[in-house]
N, C-alpha and C positions, 0 to 999 in steps of 0.2 A: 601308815608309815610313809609311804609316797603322793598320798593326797591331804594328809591330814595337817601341816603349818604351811603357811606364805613364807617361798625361798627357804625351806628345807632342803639343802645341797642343791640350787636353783643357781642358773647360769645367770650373767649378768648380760644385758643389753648390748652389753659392748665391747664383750671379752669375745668374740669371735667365734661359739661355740650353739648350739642348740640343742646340746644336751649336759645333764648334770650327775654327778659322781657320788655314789656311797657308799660307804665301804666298811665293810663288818671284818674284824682284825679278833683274833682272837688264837689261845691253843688249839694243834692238833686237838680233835675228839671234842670239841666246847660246843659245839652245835651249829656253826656257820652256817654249812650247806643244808643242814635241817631248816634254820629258821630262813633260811634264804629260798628253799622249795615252800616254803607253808606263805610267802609274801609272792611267790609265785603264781603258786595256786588260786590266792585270792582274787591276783590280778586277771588268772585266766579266767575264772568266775565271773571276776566285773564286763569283761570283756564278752563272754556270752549271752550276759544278762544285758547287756551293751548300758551300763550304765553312765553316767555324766564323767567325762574325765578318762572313759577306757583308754587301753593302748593299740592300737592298730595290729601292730603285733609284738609277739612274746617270744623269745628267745633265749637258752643257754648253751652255754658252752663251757668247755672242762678245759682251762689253761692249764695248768701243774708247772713242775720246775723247768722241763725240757720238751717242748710246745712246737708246733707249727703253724705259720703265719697259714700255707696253703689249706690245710686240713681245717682250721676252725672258718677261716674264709668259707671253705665247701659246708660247714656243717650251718652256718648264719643263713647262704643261697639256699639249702634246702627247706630251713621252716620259715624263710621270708617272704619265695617264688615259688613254691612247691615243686622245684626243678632239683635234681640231682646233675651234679659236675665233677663226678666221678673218674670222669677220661681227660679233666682239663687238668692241666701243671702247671700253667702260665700264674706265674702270680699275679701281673698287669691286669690280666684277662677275669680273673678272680674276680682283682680289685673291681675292676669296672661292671661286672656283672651285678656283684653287694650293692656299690653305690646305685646304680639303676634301679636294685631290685628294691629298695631303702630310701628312695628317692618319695617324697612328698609323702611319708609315714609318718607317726609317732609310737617309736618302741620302745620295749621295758628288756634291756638284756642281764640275762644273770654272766655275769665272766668268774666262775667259782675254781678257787684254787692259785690265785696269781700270788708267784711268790717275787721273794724282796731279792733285791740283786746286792745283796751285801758284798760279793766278789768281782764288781760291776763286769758280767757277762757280755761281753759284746750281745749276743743271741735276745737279752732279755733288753739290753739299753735299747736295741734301734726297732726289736718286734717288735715290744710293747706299743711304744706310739703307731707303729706302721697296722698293729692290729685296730686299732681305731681310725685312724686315716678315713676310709669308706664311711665314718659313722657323722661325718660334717654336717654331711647335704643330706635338706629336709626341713619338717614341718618339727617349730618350738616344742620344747617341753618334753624331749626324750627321755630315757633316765637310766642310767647304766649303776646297777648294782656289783661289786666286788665283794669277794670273799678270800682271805688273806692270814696268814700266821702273826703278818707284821704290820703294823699302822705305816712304814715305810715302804711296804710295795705300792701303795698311792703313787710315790711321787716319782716312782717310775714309768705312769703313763703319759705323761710329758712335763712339760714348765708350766703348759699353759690350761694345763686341766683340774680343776680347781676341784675337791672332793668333801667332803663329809665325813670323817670317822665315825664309825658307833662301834664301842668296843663289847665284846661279853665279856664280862663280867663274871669270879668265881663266884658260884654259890656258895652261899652262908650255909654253915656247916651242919643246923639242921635241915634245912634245904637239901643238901648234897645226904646226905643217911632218910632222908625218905624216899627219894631216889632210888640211891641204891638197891634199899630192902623193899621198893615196889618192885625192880627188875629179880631180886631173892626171892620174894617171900610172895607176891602179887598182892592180894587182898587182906591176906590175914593179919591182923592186926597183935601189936604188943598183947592187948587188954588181956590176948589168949593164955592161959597162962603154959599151954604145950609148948606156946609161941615164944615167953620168954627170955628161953634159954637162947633161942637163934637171936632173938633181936642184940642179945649182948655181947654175944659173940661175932653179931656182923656191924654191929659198929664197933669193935677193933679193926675189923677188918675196912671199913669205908675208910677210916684214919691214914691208912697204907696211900689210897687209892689216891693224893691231892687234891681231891675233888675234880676231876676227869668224868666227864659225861659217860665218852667210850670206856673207860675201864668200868664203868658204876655197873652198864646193860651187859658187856661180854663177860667181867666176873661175877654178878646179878644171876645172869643168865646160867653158866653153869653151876652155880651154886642152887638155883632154883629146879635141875634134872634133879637133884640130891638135897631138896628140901625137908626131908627126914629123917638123914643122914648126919646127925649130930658130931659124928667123927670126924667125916669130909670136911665139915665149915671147923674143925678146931685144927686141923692142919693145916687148910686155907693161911687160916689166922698167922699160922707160924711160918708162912713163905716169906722168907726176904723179898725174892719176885717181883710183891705183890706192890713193893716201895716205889718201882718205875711205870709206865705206863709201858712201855714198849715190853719190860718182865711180864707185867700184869697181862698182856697180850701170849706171848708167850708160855706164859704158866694155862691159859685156858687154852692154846693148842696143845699140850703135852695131856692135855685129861682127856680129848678125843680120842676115840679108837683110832687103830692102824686103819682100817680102810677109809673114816671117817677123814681121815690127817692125808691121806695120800688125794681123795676128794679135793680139801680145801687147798693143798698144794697145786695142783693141777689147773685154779685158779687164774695162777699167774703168769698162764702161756696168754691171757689176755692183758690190753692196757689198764692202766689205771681208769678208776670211775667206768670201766667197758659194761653197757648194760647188757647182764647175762639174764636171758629166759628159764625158766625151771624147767619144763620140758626140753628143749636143746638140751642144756647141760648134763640132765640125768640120762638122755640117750649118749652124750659123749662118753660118759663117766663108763655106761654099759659096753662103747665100743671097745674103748680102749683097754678093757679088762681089769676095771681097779674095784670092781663089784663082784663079790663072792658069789659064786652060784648056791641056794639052796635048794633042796627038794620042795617047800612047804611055804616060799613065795618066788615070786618073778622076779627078776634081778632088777627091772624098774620099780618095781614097791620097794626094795632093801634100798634103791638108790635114793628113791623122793625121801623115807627118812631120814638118810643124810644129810639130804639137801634142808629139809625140816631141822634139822640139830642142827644143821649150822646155823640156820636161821633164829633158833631160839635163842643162840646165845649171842648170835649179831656179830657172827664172822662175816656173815653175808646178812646185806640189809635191803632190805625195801623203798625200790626209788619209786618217788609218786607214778603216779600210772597216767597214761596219755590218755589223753579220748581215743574210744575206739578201738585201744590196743591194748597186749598184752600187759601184766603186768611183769615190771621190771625187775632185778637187783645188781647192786653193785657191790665193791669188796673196798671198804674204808681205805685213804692212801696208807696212814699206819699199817691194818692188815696185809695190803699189796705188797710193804716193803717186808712183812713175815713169811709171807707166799712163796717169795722172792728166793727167802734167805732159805727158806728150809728144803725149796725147789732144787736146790742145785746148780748143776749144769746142765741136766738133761732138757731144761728149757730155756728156748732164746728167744727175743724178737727183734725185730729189724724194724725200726719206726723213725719218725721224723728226721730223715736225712741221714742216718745212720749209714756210715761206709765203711765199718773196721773190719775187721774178720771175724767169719762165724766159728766156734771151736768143732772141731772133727766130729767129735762124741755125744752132741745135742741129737734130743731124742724127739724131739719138741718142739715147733718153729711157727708162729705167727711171723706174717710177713705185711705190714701194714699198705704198702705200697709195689705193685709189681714193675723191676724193671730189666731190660739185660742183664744189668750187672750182678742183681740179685740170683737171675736167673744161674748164673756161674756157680753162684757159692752155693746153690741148693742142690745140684745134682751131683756135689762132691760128700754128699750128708749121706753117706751109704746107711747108716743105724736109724733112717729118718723112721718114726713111724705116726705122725703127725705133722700135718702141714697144712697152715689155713693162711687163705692170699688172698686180702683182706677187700684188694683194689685194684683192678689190671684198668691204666690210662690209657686215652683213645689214641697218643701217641707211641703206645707200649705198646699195643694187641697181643693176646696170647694166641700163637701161632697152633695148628694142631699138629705141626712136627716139631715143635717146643714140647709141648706138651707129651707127646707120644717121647722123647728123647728123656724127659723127664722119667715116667712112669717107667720105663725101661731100667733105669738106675735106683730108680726108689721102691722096691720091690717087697719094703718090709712095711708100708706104709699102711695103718688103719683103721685113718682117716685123713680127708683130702675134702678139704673146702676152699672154692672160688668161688670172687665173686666180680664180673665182668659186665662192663657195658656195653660189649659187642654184641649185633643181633640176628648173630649170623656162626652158628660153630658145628664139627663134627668132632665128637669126639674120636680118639685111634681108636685102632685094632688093638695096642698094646694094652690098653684099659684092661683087656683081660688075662694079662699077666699079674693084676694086682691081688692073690690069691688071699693074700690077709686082710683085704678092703671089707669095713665093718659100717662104717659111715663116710659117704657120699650129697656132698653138696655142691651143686654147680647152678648158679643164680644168674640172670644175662638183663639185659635192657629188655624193656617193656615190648610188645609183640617179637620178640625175639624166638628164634627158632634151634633146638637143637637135635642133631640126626646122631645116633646110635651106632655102632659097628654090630655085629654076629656076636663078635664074640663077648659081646657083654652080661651073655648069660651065663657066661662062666667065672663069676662075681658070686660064688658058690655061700659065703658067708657072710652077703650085705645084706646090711640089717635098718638099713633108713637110707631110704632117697628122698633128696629133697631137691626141686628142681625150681622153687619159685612158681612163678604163672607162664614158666615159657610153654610151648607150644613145641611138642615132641613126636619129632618122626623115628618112627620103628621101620624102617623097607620090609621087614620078611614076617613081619607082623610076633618071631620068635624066639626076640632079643631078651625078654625078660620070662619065659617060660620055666626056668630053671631057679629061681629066687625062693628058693625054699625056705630060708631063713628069713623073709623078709619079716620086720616088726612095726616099720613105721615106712607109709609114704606120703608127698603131697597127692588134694587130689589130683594131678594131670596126671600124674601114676596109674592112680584109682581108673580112670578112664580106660588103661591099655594094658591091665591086669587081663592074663589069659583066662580063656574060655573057664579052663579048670584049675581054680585058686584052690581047691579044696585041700591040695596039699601043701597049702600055705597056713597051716595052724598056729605059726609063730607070731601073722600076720596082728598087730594090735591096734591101728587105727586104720580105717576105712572110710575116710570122708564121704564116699561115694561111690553108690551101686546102682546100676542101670538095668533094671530086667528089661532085655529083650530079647531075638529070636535065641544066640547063642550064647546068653548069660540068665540062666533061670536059677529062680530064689535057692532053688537046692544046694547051688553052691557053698550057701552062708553057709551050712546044715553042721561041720565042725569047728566053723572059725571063730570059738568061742573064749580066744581072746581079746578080740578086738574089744574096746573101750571109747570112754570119751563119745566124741557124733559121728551116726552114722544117719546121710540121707539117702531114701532109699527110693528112686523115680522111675517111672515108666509101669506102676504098678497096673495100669488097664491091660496088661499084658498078661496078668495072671488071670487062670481061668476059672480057679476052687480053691475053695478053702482048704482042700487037701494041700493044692502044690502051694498055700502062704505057709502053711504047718510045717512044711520039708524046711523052711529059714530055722526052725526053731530058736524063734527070737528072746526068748521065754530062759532058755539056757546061756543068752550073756548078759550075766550078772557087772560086767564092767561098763556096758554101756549107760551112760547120764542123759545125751540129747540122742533121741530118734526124731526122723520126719518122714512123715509117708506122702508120695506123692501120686497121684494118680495123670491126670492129662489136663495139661493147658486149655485143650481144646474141646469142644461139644462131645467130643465122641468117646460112645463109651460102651461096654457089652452089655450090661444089662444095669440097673439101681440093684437086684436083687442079687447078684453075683458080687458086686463089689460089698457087698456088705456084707457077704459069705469071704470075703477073701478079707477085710477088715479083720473079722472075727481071729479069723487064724493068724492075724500079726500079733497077737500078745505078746509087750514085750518083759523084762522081767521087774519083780518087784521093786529094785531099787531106783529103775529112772526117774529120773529129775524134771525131763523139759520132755516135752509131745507137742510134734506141729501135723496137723492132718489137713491136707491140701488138695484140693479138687476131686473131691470124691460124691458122688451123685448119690450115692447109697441115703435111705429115707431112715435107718435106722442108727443106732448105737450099737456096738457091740458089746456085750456083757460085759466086759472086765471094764469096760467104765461106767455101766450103771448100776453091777452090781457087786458084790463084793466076793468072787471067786478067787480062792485060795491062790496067791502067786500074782496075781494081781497085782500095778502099779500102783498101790494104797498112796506111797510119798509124793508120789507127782506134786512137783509146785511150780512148774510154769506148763501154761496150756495154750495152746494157738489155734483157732480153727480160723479156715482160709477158704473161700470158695468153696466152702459145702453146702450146695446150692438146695439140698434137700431136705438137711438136718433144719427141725427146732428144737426149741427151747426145750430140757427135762429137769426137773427137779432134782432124779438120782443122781445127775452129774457132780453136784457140789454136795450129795454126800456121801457121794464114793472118795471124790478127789477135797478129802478137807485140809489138806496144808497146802492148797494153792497159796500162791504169792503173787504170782500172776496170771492176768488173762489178757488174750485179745483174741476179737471177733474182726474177723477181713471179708465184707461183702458175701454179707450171710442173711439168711432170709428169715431169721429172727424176728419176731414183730415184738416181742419183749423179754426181761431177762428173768427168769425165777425168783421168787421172792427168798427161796433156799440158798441163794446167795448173799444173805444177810449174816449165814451163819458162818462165814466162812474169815476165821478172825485173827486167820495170818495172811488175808490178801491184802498187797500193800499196790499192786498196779491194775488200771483199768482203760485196755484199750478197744475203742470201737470204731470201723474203720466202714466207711464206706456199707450201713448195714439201715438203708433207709427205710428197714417196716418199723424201728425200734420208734414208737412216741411218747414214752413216757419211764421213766425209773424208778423202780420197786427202793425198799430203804437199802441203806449200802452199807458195808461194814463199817467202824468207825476206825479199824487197821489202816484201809486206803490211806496212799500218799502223793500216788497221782494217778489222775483221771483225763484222758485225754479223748478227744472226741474230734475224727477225723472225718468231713464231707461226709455228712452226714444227714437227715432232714432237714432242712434249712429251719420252718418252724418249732422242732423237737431243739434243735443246736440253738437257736434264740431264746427259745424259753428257759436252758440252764445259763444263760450268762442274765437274765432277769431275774432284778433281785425281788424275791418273794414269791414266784412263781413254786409249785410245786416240787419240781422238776430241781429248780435253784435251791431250794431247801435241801434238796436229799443231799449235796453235794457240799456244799456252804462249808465241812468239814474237812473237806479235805484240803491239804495244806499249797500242793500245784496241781493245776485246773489250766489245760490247754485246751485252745479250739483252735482247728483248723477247715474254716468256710468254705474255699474252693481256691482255684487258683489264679480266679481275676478278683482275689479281693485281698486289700491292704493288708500290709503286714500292721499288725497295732499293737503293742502292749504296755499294759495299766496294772497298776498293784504290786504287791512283792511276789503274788502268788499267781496269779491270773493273766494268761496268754493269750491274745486273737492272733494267729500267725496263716498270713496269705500264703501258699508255696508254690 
């Protein structure tokens, strides 16, 4: 789309410009910003692969109707320098940052969502071009994608920017009813004849829908919880509703349960396109109380299914996912403006410039930008009992007698997120008058420090701390001794968790436990709800298998990733002891991921080579790291048969079991720095990448030689990286095939 015709929305020579314009125009819900992430995507792909023509770098940004010139500035500087500009307001200083940071590049921006100035807005006449201004200067051939309602917000980016329309197009009507009854029915086809009667009855109903993408997946969608339900789809059929797209939206919020509906309500205390985490959200959802307690699950399982129904029926959707990060979602602008409407009053925000007045009786307050003035209107919100402040400027600082003056007034509060680029804060003494505080976040600039008051252990009901990666001083070492309820912390938390957590049962993630003199494995012995990863370091400190058996790891069934580490360093008590303390970490059946790290012990311990009752049977990713003792065994790969993955990190393997042939859901193969390995047994034909790190040098030559033996075993698999060392060229040949120097 962007490399494939000569002058395809291509600037001219002499029109003053170095980059060129295109622009997908089309209705709410038509698929813009989809097909705009999927030309994204591609491009960031090309760009990894560094192929002919890549773009230096990749960028989007979310305009919408009532936008900021400063905000999308800061958001360009951050994926173009990897700098955050957080504390800056200056808009000059922006500008000149962008231009700098954008100087001598070639980039692909997405700008999704710019709308048409039909009421010619001042805000949108003079922005629009001023948001481009910075994009002059540079290396030809940029290219700026738009995403738009109206083929007329083009010519709102100036006079002299010359664009491309591409419009979508309705689908063709059988087009749009296979659609739909994929998002209804998924696989099952007409031919069925149970099937049918739904197929008849849901194309009346696709007829309703104008052929709307979003209405096809969100009324699809609930019609698909009730795809048996032959009653459900004939009243379906009979909603007027279903004639608008904005009813059609409507009518599948009203089929959601009440807690469900108060969920996706709760939504739109964010902005629009705002990428929401599943985790975050379903701990908000828990703080704020809009999740029923039952006996017979945890109020975070009843919340992730909400979040799951919402997602099945595409009230909330799925933004592509970043390298290395989380995966996202966002809530359609359609849905935002139902969010909105069915929201109330009890939720406000204060965003791009916004100076009017807040209503008394908001329950609910995102605050995009922190400043005085704001600061005024928030401590007059006596009912507040949410407040997230989004962004404190280096010219704003959030004071800690602001803040103490604050929390003194907002005493119904419960939850309070900041997020600051100061690197330097205390929090008050009054912190501990926030007695309904459920969730706590406060985020600060990179080696930044934050100091605690006494009385912050009397935060009797907080339930997640999340403090970023600052660096946290406790003076009395007693500040959080009392966090009984605690359910979720980052790990800097983990670090300064008292001696005795144990009556911390509510606790449920634990990134990290340090056995040492005053933190021994017994502590874990009831905290058997924690979930998710837990790594667990300084194990040369345990002395028997009795005291690994005191963690009783065996009994949390919620944990996926475990890591055991043992010591960085040579020293160790005995090989024989750690492989008696090995033994007793069993953890329980259903893990997923096992990394075992410097452990000198010369054996394995049963439950990976043999197959005792409670045993991790599903394991499918496996890591061994510096286990300078272990070889090679055959039982491993047939205890552990639904690996997916492996890798080997400077291990004394001289080869790998030929029992690993059978292993015919392993799709990854890493070997790292494990120079006895010289030769490879056959491989499964599952693998899809193999990757071979500083490794033998003649073993590493002989799989990139074609017909070697070694090259044969491999030949199959579809990506094949090597990495030589680190004084040799970076080189790569083929679609599939990598020499990369590091």
């Amino acid at each position: 789309m962007l490399h494939g015709k000569e002058g395809y929305g291509e600037s001219t020579a002499d029109d003053g410009l170095c980059y060129s314009v295109l622009g997908i125009h089309g209705i709410s819900g038509s698929g813009k910003s989809t097909l705009a992430q999927l030309v994204c995507a591609q491009e960031k792909k090309d760009k990894e692969e560094k192929k002919d023509g890549h773009f230096d770098l990749i960028m989007w940004v979310h305009v919408s109707q009532k936008f900021s010139v400063e905000a999308i500035y800061r958001d360009m500087i951050k994926v173009a320098s990897d700098c955050r500009c957080d504390g800056t307001t200056n808009l000059d200083t922006l500008h000149d940052i962008l231009d700098y940071a954008l100087r001598d590049k070639r980039f692909f921006l997405v700008m999704d969502d710019v709308w048409c100035n039909n009421n010619k807005d001042t805000n949108c006449v003079h922005n629009l071009p001023q948001l481009l201004s910075p994009l002059r200067s540079g290396r030809r051939g940029r290219k700026i994608l738009v995403t738009s309602r109206n083929v007329d917000a083009l010519s709102d980016l100036g006079p002299d920017v010359k664009s491309t329309p591409i419009p979508i197009l309705d689908l063709k009507e059988d087009d749009f009813l296979k659609l739909f009854m994929y998002y209804a029915l998924g696989d099952r086809t007409r031919d069925n004849q149970d099937m049918s009667t739904f197929w008849n009855i849901g194309a009346q109903i696709a007829q309703k829908l104008k052929r709307s993408p979003l209405a096809a997946s969100i009324v699809g969608g609930h019609l698909r919880r009730r795809k048996n339900n032959v009653e459900f789809w004939r009243k379906a059929k009979d909603q007027d509703l279903l004639n608008q797209t904005m009813g059609a939206l409507l009518w599948s919020y009203q089929h959601l349960n009440e807690q469900v509906r108060r969920c996706f309500a709760y939504c739109s205390i964010f902005p629009g396109r705002h990428r929401l985490k599943r985790d975050e959200l379903v701990r908000l959802w828990v703080a704020e109380g809009l999740i029923r307690n039952t006996h017979s699950q945890k109020m975070e399982d009843v919340a992730q299914e909400y979040f799951d129904e919402l997602v099945s029926t595409s009230l909330l959707q799925l933004r592509m996912k970043r390298y290395y990060s989380d995966y996202c979602y966002i809530v359609h602008d359609l849905l935002h403006h139902l969010a909105e409407r069915v929201a109330g009053d009890d939720f406000f925000r204060i965003e791009n410039g916004w100076t009017g007045e807040v209503p008394r009786g908001v329950r609910h307050l995102f605050v995009d930008n922190y400043n005085e003035q704001v600061l005024k209107m928030i401590v007059e919100l006596e009912n507040l009992c949410t407040l997230f402040i989004n962004r404190v400027g280096v010219d704003t600082p959030l004071e800690k007698k602001v803040l103490e003056s604050m929390v003194k007034k907002l005493c119904k509060l419960r939850v309070l997120s900041v997020r600051t680029t100061q690197v330097k804060f205390s929090l008050p003494a009054s912190i501990g008058l926030l007695k309904h505080l459920r969730f706590l976040l406060f985020r600060m600039g990179p080696s930044s420090k934050l100091k605690f008051p006494s009385t912050f252990n009397k935060l009797y009901h907080i339930q997640m701390l999340d403090f970023g990666s600052c660096n946290l001083l406790f003076p009395s070492g007693k500040e959080i001794v009392n966090l009984v309820n605690l359910r979720h912390a980052t790990p800097n938390v983990s670090v300064h968790l008292p001696v005795d957590i144990s009556r911390s049962t509510s606790l449920q993630k634990l990134p990290f436990f340090y056995v040492g003199k005053n933190h021994k494995l017994k502590v874990l012995r009831d905290l058997n709800n924690i979930r998710g990863r837990l790594r667990i370091c300084g194990l040369i400190n345990v002395e028997s298998k009795e005291e690994a058996l005191e963690a009783k790891l065996a009994d949390k069934e919620r944990l996926t990733e475990l890591e055991l580490s043992w010591n960085f360093s040579k020293e160790t008590i005995s090989p024989e002891v750690e492989a008696e303390v090995l033994e007793g970490l069993c953890p329980a059946m259903c893990l997923e991921a096992l990394k075992i790290e410097c452990y000198s012990g010369a054996t394995y311990p049963n439950w990976m080579v043999d197959k005792p009752s409670g045993s991790p049977w599903y394991l499918q990713k496996l890591e061994l790291r510096e286990c300078s003792r272990l070889g090679p065994v055959p039982e491993l790969f047939e205890v552990f048969v639904h690996l997916s993955s492996l890798t080997l990190a400077k291990c004394t393997w001289d080869a790998l079991p030929d029992s690993i042939e059978h292993l015919k859901l392993l799709k990854k193969l890493e070997i790292y720095k494990c120079l006895n390995i010289r030769s490879l047994p056959a491989l499964p034909q599952s693998l899809e990448t193999f990757r071979l790190d500083r490794c033998d040098v003649v073993f590493m030559r002989s799989c990139q030689t074609i017909g070697d033996p070694n090259w044969n075993k491999i030949q199959h698999i579809p990506s094949r990286e090597f990495f030589p060392n680190s004084s040799s060229p970076s080189v790569t040949f083929g679609d599939n095939v990598s020499i990369i120097g590091t």
